[in-house]
Wavefront OBJ file of the C-alpha trace (Angstrom):
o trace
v 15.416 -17.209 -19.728
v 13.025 -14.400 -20.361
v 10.844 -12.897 -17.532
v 7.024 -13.324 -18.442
v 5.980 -11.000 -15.693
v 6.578 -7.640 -17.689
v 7.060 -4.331 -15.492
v 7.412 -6.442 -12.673
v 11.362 -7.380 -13.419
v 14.167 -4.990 -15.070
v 16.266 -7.121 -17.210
v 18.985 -5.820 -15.797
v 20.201 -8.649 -12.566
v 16.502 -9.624 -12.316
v 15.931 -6.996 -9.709
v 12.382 -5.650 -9.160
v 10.953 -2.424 -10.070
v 8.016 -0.660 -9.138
v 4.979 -1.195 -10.976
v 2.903 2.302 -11.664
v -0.482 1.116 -9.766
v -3.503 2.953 -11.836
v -5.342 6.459 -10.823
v -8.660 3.651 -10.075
v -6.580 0.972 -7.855
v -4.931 3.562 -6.242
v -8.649 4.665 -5.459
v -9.764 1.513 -4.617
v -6.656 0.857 -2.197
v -7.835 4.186 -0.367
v -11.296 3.671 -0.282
v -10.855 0.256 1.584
v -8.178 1.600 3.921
v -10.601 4.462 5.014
v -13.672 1.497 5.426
v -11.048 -0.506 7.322
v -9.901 2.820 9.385
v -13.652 4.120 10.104
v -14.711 0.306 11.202
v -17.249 0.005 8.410
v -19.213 -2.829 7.293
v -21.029 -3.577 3.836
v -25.418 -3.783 4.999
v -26.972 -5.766 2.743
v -30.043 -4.170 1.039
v -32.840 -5.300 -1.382
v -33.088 -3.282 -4.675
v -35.395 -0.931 -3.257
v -33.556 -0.419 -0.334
v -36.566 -0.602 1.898
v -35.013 -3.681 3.711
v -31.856 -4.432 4.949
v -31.417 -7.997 5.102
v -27.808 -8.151 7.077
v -24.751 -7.581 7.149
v -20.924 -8.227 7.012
v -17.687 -7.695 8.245
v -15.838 -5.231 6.012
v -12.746 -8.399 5.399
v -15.254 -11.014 4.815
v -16.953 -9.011 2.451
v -14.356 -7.792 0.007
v -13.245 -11.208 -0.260
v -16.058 -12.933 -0.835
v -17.740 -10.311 -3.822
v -14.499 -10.307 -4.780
v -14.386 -13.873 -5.235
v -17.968 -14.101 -6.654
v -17.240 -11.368 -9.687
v -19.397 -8.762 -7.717
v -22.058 -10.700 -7.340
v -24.072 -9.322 -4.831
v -26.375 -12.261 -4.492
v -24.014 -15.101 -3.920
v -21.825 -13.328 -1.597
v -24.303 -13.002 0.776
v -25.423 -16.766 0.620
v -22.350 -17.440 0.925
v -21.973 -15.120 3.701
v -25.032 -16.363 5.179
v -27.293 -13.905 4.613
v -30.518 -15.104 2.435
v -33.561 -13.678 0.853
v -31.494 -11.469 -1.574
v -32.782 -11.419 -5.215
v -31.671 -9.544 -8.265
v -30.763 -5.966 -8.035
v -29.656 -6.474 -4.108
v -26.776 -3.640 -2.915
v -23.940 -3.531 -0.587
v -23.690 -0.387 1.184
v -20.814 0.515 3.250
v -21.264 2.357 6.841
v -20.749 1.809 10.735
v -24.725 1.332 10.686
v -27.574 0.900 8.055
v -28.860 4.113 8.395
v -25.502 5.924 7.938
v -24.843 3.425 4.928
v -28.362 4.352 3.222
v -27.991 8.210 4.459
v -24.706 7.987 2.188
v -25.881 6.340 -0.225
v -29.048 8.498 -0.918
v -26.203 11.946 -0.671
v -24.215 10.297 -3.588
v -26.840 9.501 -5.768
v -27.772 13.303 -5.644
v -24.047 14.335 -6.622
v -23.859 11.852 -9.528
v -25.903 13.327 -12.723
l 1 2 3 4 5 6 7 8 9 10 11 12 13 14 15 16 17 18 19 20 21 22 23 24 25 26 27 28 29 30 31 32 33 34 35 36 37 38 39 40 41 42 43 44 45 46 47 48 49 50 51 52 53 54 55 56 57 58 59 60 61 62 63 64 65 66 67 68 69 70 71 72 73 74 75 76 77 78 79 80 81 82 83 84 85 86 87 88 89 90 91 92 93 94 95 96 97 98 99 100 101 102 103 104 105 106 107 108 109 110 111
C-alpha cells in the first residue's frame, strides 16, 4: 500500500525522514519559543491602540487565534475578554506598555 503522507515516509522499510520545515515556520517556531522564554503575553488592544482591553496567557492565546483563523475578535470572546470590534490587535510583551513600545519601534522599521 502506498504512503499518502509524502516527505513524511521513504519508501524504502517505511522508515521516517525528516521533513525540510520552511524559512517562515522555522520563524514562527522561534518567535514563540523566545515569547515562551521571555514570559510574554498577547495585550489585547482596540484598533487605535488607545485601549487595552486585556489580556492572555501566551499558551491560551496561540491556541485559541490559532483555532479561530486569526481572528482577533473571537479569540478574545472566547478568551473572555469583550468589547473588541473590528480592527482589534494582539500585541505580545511582559506588559502593555512594553507590547505597544514594540509595536510602535516596528512599525517605524517596516516601509
Amino acid at each position: 500500500m502506498a504512503c499518502l503522507n509524502r516527505g513524511v515516509h521513504s519508501g524504502e522499510g517505511g522508515r521516517r525522514r525528516r521533513t525540510r520545515e520552511g524559512a517562515r515556520a522555522t520563524r514562527s517556531r522561534e518567535q514563540r519559543q523566545l515569547r515562551q522564554r521571555r514570559g510574554e503575553r498577547a495585550f489585547l488592544f482596540d484598533k487605535d491602540l488607545s485601549r487595552c482591553f486585556g489580556e492572555v496567557e501566551r499558551e491560551e492565546w496561540e491556541i485559541v487565534v490559532s483555532l479561530h483563523g486569526g481572528d482577533v475578535c473571537a479569540a478574545a470572546r472566547e478568551c473572555g475578554v469583550d468589547g473588541i470590534g473590528p480592527g482589534a490587535k494582539a500585541l505580545w510583551g511582559r506588559s502593555a506598555e512594553e507590547a505597544l513600545g514594540t509595536y510602535r519601534r516596528w512599525q517605524k522599521r517596516v516601509p
